[in-house]
Every structure is written in C-alpha cells, then in structure tokens.
N, C-alpha and C positions, 0 to 999 in steps of 0.2 A: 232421309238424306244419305243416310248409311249405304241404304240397297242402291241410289242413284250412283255415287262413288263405285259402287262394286261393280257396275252396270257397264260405268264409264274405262273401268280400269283392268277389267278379265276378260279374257279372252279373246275373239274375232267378234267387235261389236257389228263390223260387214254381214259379219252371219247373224249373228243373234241378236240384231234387231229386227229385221225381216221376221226374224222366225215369231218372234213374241208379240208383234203386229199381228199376226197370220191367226195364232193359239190364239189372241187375246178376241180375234172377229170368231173365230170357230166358236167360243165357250158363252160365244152373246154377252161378252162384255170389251166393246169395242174400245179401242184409244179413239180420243177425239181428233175429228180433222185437223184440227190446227198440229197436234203435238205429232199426229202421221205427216203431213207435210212438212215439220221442220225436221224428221229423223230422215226420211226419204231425203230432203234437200242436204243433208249433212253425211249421207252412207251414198250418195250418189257424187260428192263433189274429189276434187283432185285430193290426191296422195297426202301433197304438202298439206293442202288444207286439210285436210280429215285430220292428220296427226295433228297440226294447231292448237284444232279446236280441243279435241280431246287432251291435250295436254294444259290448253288454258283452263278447262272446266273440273282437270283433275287436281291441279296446282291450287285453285282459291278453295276445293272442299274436301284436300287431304286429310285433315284432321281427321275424318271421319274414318281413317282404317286403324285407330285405336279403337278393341272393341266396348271398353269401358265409354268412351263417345257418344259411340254406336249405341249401346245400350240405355244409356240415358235417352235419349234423342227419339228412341226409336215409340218412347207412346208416350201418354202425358194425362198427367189425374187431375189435371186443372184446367177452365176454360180462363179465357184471357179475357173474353167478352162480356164477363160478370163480372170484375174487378169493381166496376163501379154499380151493380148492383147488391150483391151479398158483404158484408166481410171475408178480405181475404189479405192474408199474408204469407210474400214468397220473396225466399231471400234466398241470393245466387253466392252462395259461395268458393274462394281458389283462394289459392297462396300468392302472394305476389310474385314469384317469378312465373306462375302461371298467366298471369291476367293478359298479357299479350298473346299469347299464346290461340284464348280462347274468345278473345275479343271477337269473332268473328260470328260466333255462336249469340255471343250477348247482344250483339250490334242486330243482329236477327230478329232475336225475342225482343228486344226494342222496338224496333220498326212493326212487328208485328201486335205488340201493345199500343202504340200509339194508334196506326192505323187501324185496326177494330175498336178504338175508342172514342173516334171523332168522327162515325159517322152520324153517330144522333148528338142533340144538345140535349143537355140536361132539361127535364117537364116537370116545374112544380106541382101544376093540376093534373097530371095521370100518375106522378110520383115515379116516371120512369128516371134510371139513373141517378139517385137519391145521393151518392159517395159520392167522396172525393176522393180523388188516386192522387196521390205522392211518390215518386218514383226519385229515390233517394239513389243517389250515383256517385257513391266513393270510390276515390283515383279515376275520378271522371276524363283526364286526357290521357290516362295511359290505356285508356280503351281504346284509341284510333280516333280517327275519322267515323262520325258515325251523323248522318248528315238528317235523318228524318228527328233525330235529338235535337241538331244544331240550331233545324230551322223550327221545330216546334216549341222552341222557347218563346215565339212570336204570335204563339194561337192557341196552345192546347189548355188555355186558364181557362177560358170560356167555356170549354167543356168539363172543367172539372178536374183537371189534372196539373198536378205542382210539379216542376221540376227542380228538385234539389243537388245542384253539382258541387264534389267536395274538391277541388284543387290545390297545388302549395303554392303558386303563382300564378301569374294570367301570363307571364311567359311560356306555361307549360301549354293552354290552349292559342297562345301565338303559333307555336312551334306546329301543330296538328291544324288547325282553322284559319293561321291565317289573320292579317289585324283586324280584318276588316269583320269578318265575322268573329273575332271573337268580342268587338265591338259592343255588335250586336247582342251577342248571347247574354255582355255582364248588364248592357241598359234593359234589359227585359228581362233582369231579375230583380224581383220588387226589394229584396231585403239583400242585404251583407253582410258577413259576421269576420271578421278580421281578426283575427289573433297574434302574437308577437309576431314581428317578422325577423327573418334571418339574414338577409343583403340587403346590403347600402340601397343599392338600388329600388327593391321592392321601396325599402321604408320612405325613398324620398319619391318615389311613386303618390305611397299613401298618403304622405307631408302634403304635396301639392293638391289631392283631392278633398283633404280636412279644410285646405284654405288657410286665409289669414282672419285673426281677429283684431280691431284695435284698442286700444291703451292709450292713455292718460300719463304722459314722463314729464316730472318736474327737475330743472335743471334749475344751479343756484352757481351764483358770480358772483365774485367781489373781490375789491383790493388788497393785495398781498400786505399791507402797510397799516390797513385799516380792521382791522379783527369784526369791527361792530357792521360798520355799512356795507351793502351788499343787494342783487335783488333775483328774485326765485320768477322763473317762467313756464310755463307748459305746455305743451304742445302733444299729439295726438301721433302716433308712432303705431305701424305695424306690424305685427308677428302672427310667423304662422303658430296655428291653434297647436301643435304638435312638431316641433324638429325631427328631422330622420332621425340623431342621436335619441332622440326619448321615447321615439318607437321602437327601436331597439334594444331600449332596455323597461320596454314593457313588461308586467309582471305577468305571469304565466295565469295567474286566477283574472286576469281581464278580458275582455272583449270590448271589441270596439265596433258597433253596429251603425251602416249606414242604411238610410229611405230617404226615396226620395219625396222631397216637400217638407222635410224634418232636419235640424239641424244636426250634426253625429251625436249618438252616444256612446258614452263608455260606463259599461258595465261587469258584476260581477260573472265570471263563469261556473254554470250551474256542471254540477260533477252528481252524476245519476245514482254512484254510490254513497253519495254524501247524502240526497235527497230520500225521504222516508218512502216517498208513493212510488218514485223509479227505483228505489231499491228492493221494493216491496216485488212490483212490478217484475226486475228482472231477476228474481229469484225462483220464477215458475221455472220447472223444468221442461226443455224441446218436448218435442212429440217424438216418441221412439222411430229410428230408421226402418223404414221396410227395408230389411236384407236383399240384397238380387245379388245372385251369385252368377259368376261368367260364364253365358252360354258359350261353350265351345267352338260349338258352329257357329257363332257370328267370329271367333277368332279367324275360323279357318276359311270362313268367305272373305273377312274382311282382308286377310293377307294371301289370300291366292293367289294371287297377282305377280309375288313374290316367285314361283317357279318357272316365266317368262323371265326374270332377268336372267340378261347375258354378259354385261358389260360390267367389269369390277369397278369403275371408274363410279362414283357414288351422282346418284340424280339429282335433280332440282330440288323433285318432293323427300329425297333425302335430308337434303341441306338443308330444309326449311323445318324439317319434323326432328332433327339433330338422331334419327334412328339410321345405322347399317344396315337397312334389310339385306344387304348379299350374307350377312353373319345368318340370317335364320334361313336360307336357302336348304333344304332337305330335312327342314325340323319337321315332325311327325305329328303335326295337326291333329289326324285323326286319330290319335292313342288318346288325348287329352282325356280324363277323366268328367264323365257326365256331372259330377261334384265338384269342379274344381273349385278351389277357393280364392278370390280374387286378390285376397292379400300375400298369398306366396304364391301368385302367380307374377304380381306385382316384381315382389325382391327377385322373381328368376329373370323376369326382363331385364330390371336395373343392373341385375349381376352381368347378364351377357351383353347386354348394350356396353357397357362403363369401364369392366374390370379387362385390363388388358390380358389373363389367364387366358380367358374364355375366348379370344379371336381365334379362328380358325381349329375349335374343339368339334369334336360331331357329336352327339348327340350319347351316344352308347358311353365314349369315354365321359363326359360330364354326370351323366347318370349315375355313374359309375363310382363316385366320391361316395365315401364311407364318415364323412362328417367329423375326424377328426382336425384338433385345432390348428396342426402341423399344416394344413394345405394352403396355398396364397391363396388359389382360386377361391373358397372359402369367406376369407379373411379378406377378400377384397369385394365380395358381395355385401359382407358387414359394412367395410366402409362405404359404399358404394347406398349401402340401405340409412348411415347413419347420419350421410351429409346429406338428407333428405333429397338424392337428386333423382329423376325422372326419365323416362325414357318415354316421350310422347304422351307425356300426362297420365304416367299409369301408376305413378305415386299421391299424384292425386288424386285419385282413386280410391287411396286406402281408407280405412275407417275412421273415423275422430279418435278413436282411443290410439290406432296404430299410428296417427300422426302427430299426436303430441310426447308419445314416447320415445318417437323418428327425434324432436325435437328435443329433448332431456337427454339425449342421446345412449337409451337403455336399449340395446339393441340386437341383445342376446337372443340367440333361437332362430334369428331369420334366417341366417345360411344354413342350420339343417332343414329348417320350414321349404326353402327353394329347391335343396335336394330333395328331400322326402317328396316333394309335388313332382320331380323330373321322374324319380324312382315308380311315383305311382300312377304315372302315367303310362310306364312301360309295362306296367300289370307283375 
C-alpha cells in the first residue's frame, strides 16, 4: 500500500506509468489487462480529471507516507486464512487518540478477516476449520463506519466467528450506523453485558428494556373515629424491574446480562485479577518484539513528494495528517543514517512538527545545538515528547517501554537523543 501511495503521489505518473507498463511486458512479467486498461483509461483522461482521481486516491491512503505505517504494512508473518485452523492470537494495538486515526487500516484487516473466512463453512467429518474466531472489538464505534463488520453480525456465527463489540452507548453506533442498522447489529448479538450506566437517558433506556414486573399491594381503610374497624384490600400493581434512578446507582462489581428467551440477570463482575486461573493466566510474559529499525529509504520514498510543493498554503493531506510538510522541504533524506533508530527519530519529528523554535530552521542550524538546557528549542522538544503528542503516528511508534515513560512523564535524554540523531546524520 506504501509503494501504491508513492506511485500515486511522485512525480509525473503521465510518464511513469507508461514506462512501468513497458519494463514490466519487457522482463515477462506483465501487468494484467484489466489494471493496463484502467491505468491507460486514467493517464489518458482530461487534466481536471486525472488530478481528481489522484487526488481522491491520494487523500483516503495518506497515512501511508508515515514510514513507520509503511513499514508495518509492508509484509506480514501471519496468514489470516488459518485463524480458524491453527491457534492464533493477534492483538492490534494504539493509543486512543490514535484509534481514528488508523481506523482505516483496521477497517482493512477487518474486511479482509471476514472475507477469507467465510468462504468455506465449518466440516465436522474432514475436520476442516475446527476454531472458532472471536474478534473482540474495543471502542468498536470510534473505528468509523466499517460496513463488512456491521453487516456480518447477521451471518458470520455460522462460520464460526463471534463478534464481540465493546461500546459506552448504542448512541455511540447511532452516531456512525445510523438507527437502523445499529438496530440490527444489537438484535444479532446473542448476549449483553451492561454495566452501570452514567446518563439519565442510557439508564431509562435500559429501565424500559428490563420491563415491568407485578406485585401484590395491600391497602387498609378505616374510620378515623373508630381505631378497631377497618378493611385491608389488594390489588396487583406494576413496576418496572429496575427504575433509571437504581440503574444508576448500580454498584460497580455488577453486571446485568441480557439473552434473549431468558429473563435479565444480574450478576457478580468477574475481575481477572481477582480470579486465580486469569491471574495465573495473565502473568505469562509477551513474546519479545522483533526490533525493526527505520529503513531510511522508505522515509525518503515515502516523502519525496514533499520537493514538488510549491504552495505555502497547507493541503488537504496536510490537514487531515495534522503534519507541515513545507517545514521538511530541503531536509537531507539521504544523510539519514543506515542505523537510525526509530525512537529518536520519532522525538526529531515531534520536535519539528510541534515546537514553534523549529519553524522555518534549516537543517545545518538545528543540527547545530550543542544540548545544553539553556536552549527553548530543546526544551520544547521535551515537551513536545512529554505530552505524548505525535506527528502522524510516529509516536506511536515508539517502543512499550518509551511509551510508558512518555506517560510517567520521565523524559530526560530525548532532546539530546533527537539532536545526536540530526548530528549523526550529518556524519
């Protein structure tokens, strides 16, 4: 997806699609008809449209000129196809201001789970597709619109696959889906787990869905004059199972479970650290990270693009990716060290993206700091590293250990870590 991005966004694709057409029939390994005649019908059409298109295809797969993206993206040690044959577990993680962000990626690897796993049905007698897949989906509507999820909450049981979506309201998938499908989505989840709720609203939501039960009220009458005579009636009165007020001040160790054909329950919430075998459980340690350090050259494909601007007026894919590129307009790509290291390459983006020092520096003067504490520019790449903020996801990036330190906010060493990486780039 990376190389398509770079494809879409360098140079004269007039020219250089012809020409990689041409290479690719010379070396006997042709493009297929179809993708020749949609690049011919696309390098052949008018002005207006050619820029369009390239502009619409460049806008929905920008992300991709982050080379840390890029490099993720770019291969993969797991088949998607075998989920429901072998054991396997893969767990997508970001920071929450990240998660929109990259929604677009996951929305992906979604569609592309789903659809490689429903074209066979589960075979007891050849033992093909033996698993079950559970695709557990926390802050399931701040991922977008993501429609092969929405609609496979209605078929993919049959194949073996659970969909568990974690939300704080059903106003949140109103908001993204719509009533109508989010409808859908909650009647085609066999189970609920409900937990205190926090607005009026929600709780008299849930009030009306618990229903009412009836009761047996006995009322007693008698004459103000008469202390002894009197007569007691009763009658059959009802309430709902639950008022909004006592949803509300439901205790924090309950749950309230609906299914349907059953009537609600309320029960105890299981806490994994409290529990011996999930405690036990989740005190194995990860499997160590395989290191990948930033190949240079995919930095310097990925922002090549970057030496065509001409306009200081900030673009689309600017706006959308919250990065300056006219600030790295003449940065020296090709100095980058064959070693660099992604985590103080990291702090030099954040520095120059964020800290207002660093607008309009060149390269030779920035290099140029000598790391004492006296300097703002410095002193503003610390902050800049301490409020954990990002410049196109390249602090997400960092390592577990540099992002929980980001978070305790020990933050020492990163402005001269970013200069020593400018410095040693210049050799």
């Amino acid at each position: 997806m990376g190389e398509v991005y770079r494809n879409f966004s360098a140079g004269d694709a007039k020219e250089r699609f012809p020409k990689i057409i041409k290479d690719r029939q010379a070396a006997g390994d042709p493009l297929s008809e179809a993708c020749i005649s949609a690049l011919n019908d696309w390098i052949s059409s008018s002005a207006n449209t050619f820029t369009g298109i390239r502009q619409s295809v460049s806008a929905k797969i920008n992300l991709w000129i982050n080379p840390y993206v890029d490099a993720a993206t770019s291969e993969s040690d797991f088949d998607l196809r075998e989920f429901r044959s072998r054991p396997i577990s893969l767990y997508l993680g970001v920071s929450p201001d990240n998660i929109e962000r990259v929604s677009d990626i996951y929305n992906l690897l979604f569609q592309q789970l789903i659809d490689l796993n429903v074209r066979e049905l589960p075979d007891e007698k050849t033992g093909r597709h033996p698993l079950k897949l559970l695709l557990l989906l926390d802050e399931f509507a701040r991922l977008g619109r993501a429609s092969v999820i929405a609609s496979g909450f209605s078929y993919v049981a049959g194949y073996g696959i659970r969909l568990l979506p974690v939300i704080q309201a059903r106003a949140q998938l109103r908001d993204v889906y719509g009533p109508d499908v989010t409808s859908e989505i909650v009647q085609n989840c066999g189970v609920e787990l409900v937990f205190t709720p926090k607005h009026v609203d929600v709780a008299k939501e849930l009030s009306e869905r618990l229903g009412n039960y009836t009761f047996e009220a006995k009322s007693r009458s008698k004459r103000v004059w008469d202390a002894f005579e009197g007569s007691v009636s009763t009658s059959d009165q009802r309430r709902p199972l639950m008022l909004p007020q006592e949803l509300l001040l439901l205790s924090q160790d309950d749950v309230i479970v609906l299914r349907a054909g059953i009537p609600p329950l309320k029960g105890g919430k299981i806490r994994y650290y409290k529990d011996k075998w999930m405690a036990k459980a989740s005190s194995v340690a990860p499997p160590p990270i395989i290191p990948r350090p930033l190949d240079p050259s995919i930095a310097r494909r990925s922002l090549a693009f970057i030496e065509s601007i001409e306009s200081p007026e900030m673009s689309d894919a600017e706006a959308e990716s919250g990065v300056d590129f006219a600030r790295l307009v003449g940065f020296p790509f090709d100095e980058l060290p064959a070693d660099g290291d992604p985590h103080k390459a990291a702090a030099f983006f954040a520095a120059l993206g964020l800290s207002p020092d660093f607008a309009g520096m060149d390269f030779d003067e920035l290099a140029a700091r000598d790391g004492s504490p006296s300097e703002t520019a410095e002193n503003a790449a610390v902050r800049a590293h301490s409020a954990n903020v990002n410049v196109d996801g390249a602090e997400a990036a960092a390592s577990p250990e540099s992002a929980s330190t980001s978070h305790e906010g020990d933050n020492s060493g990163h402005d001269s870590e970013a200069l020593a990486f400018l410095k040693g780039a210049k050799g």
